[in-house]
C-alpha positions as semicolon CSV with decimal commas, in nm:
position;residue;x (nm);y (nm);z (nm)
1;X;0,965;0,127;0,999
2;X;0,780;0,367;0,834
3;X;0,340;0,297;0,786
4;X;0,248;0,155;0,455
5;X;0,068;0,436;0,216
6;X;-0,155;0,178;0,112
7;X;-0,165;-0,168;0,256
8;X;0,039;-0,472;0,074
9;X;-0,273;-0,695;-0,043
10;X;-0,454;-0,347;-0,166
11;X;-0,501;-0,352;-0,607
12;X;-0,433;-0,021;-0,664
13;X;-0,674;0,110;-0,929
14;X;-0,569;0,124;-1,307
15;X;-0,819;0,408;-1,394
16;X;-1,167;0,523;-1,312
17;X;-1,454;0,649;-1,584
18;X;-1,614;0,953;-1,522
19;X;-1,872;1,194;-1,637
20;X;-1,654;1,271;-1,967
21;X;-1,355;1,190;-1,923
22;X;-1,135;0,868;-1,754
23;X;-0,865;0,837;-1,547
24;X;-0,485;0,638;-1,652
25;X;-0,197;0,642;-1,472
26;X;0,022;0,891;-1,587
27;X;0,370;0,811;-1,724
28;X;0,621;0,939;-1,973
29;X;0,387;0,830;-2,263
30;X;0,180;1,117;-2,179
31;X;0,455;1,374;-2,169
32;X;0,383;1,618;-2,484
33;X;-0,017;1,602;-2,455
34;X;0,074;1,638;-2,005
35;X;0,318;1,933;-2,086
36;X;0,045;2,099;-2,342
37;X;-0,239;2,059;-2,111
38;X;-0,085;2,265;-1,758
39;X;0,145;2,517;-1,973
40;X;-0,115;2,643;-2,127
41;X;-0,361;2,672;-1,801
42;X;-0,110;2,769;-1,552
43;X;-0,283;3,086;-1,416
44;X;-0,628;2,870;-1,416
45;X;-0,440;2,603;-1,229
46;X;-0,317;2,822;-0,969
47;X;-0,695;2,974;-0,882
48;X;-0,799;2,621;-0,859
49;X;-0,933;2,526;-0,523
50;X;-0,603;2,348;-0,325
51;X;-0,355;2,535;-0,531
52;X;-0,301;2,856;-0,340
53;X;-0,022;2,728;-0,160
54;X;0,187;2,498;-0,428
55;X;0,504;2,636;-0,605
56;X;0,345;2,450;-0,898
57;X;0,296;2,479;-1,175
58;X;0,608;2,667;-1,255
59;X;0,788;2,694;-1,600
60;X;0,929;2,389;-1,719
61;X;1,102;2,203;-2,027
62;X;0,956;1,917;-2,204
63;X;1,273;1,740;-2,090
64;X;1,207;1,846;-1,713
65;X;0,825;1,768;-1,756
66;X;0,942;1,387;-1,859
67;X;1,155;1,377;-1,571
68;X;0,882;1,486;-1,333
69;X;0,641;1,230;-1,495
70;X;0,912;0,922;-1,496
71;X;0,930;1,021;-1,099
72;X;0,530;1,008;-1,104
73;X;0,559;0,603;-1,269
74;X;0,785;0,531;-0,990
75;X;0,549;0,652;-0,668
76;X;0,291;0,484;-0,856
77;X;0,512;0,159;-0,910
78;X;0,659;0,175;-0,529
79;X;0,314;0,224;-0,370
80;X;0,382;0,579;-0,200
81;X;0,204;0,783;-0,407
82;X;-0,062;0,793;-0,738
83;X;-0,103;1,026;-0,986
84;X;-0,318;0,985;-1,294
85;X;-0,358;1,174;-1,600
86;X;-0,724;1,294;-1,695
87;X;-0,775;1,226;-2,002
88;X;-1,082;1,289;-2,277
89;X;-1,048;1,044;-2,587
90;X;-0,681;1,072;-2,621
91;X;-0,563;1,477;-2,477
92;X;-0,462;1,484;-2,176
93;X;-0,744;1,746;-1,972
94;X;-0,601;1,738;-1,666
95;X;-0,431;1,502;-1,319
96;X;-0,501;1,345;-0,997
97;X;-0,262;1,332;-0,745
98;X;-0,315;1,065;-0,457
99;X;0,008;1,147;-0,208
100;X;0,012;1,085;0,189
101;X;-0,111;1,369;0,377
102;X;0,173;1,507;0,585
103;X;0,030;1,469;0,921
104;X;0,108;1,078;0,892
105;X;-0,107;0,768;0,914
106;X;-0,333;0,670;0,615
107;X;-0,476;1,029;0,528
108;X;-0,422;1,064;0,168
109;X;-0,393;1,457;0,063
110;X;-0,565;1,476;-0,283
111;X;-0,547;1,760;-0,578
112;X;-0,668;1,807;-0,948
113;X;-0,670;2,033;-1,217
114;X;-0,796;2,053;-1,521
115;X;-0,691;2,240;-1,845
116;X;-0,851;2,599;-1,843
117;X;-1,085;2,494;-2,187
118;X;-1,229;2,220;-1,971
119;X;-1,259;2,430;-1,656
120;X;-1,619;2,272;-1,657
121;X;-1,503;1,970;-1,591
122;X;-1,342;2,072;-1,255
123;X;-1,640;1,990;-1,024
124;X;-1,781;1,650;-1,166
125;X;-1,407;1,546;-1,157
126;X;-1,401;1,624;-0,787
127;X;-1,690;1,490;-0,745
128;X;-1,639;1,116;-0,890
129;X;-1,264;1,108;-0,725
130;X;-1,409;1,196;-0,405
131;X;-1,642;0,935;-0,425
132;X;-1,362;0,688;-0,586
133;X;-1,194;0,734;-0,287
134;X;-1,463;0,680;-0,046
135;X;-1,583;0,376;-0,211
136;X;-1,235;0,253;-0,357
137;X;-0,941;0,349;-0,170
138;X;-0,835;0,199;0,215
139;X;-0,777;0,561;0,350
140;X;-0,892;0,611;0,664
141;X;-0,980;1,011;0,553
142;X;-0,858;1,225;0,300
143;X;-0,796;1,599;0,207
144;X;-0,923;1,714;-0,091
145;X;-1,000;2,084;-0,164
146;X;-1,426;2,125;-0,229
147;X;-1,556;2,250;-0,566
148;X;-1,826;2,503;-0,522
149;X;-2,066;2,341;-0,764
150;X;-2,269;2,118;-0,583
151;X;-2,313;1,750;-0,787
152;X;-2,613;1,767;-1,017
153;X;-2,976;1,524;-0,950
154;X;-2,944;1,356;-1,228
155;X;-3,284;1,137;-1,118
């Protein structure tokens, strides 16, 4: 029997509120404003820290986009994997993805982007995920590409 992603009793969260933006789980409802965002950021996706090494983002359909968003809904629905949609007021600025690291056990490997007009946004995202999952999340230790702006004092 293969290890639980997350354990059974775990509530998996709905969202998160960050510095400017908030955090949904992403589904077929977001599918235009999703398609929109990455198509028109996929060379600023690529530089972005833990994106070297992806074959995404790659040219899709809106049609193909929905289908890779419907098979988002259903990790998120059968446990084994979470992706949510960044999102500021109602456009879509960027995902999460929350999948099991490959070397096993309950490492979660993590990545984000964000739309290349919000490239700003890139390091406080990173920085309240990482801390969402710290404080949050059951995994014993996660992989998550570093941002090279360190988090402002803002004491």
């Amino acid at each position: 029997m293969s290890q639980l992603f997350v354990p059974e009793g775990f509530a998996v969260p709905t969202g998160l509120d960050g510095p400017g933006f908030r955090l949904e789980p992403l589904g077929p409802v977001h599918n235009e404003r999703d398609h929109e965002a990455w198509t028109s950021s996929i060379g600023h996706i690529r530089s972005t820290p833990g994106w070297a090494e992806s074959s995404w983002p790659r040219p899709m359909t809106l049609a193909e986009n929905m289908r890779d968003l419907e098979a988002h809904a259903r990790d998120f629905a059968s446990r084994s994997g979470f992706t949510y949609s960044v999102l500021e007021g109602e456009e879509v600025i960027g995902c999460v993805y929350i999948y099991p690291d490959k070397s096993g056990g309950s490492k979660a490997k993590v990545q984000s982007w964000v739309r290349m007009s919000r490239a700003e946004l890139d390091a406080p995202l990173w920085h309240a995920v990482s801390t969402w999952l710290e404080e949050s999340w059951p995994f014993a230790s996660f992989v998550y590409a570093e941002r090279a702006d360190p988090p402002r004092d803002i004491t």
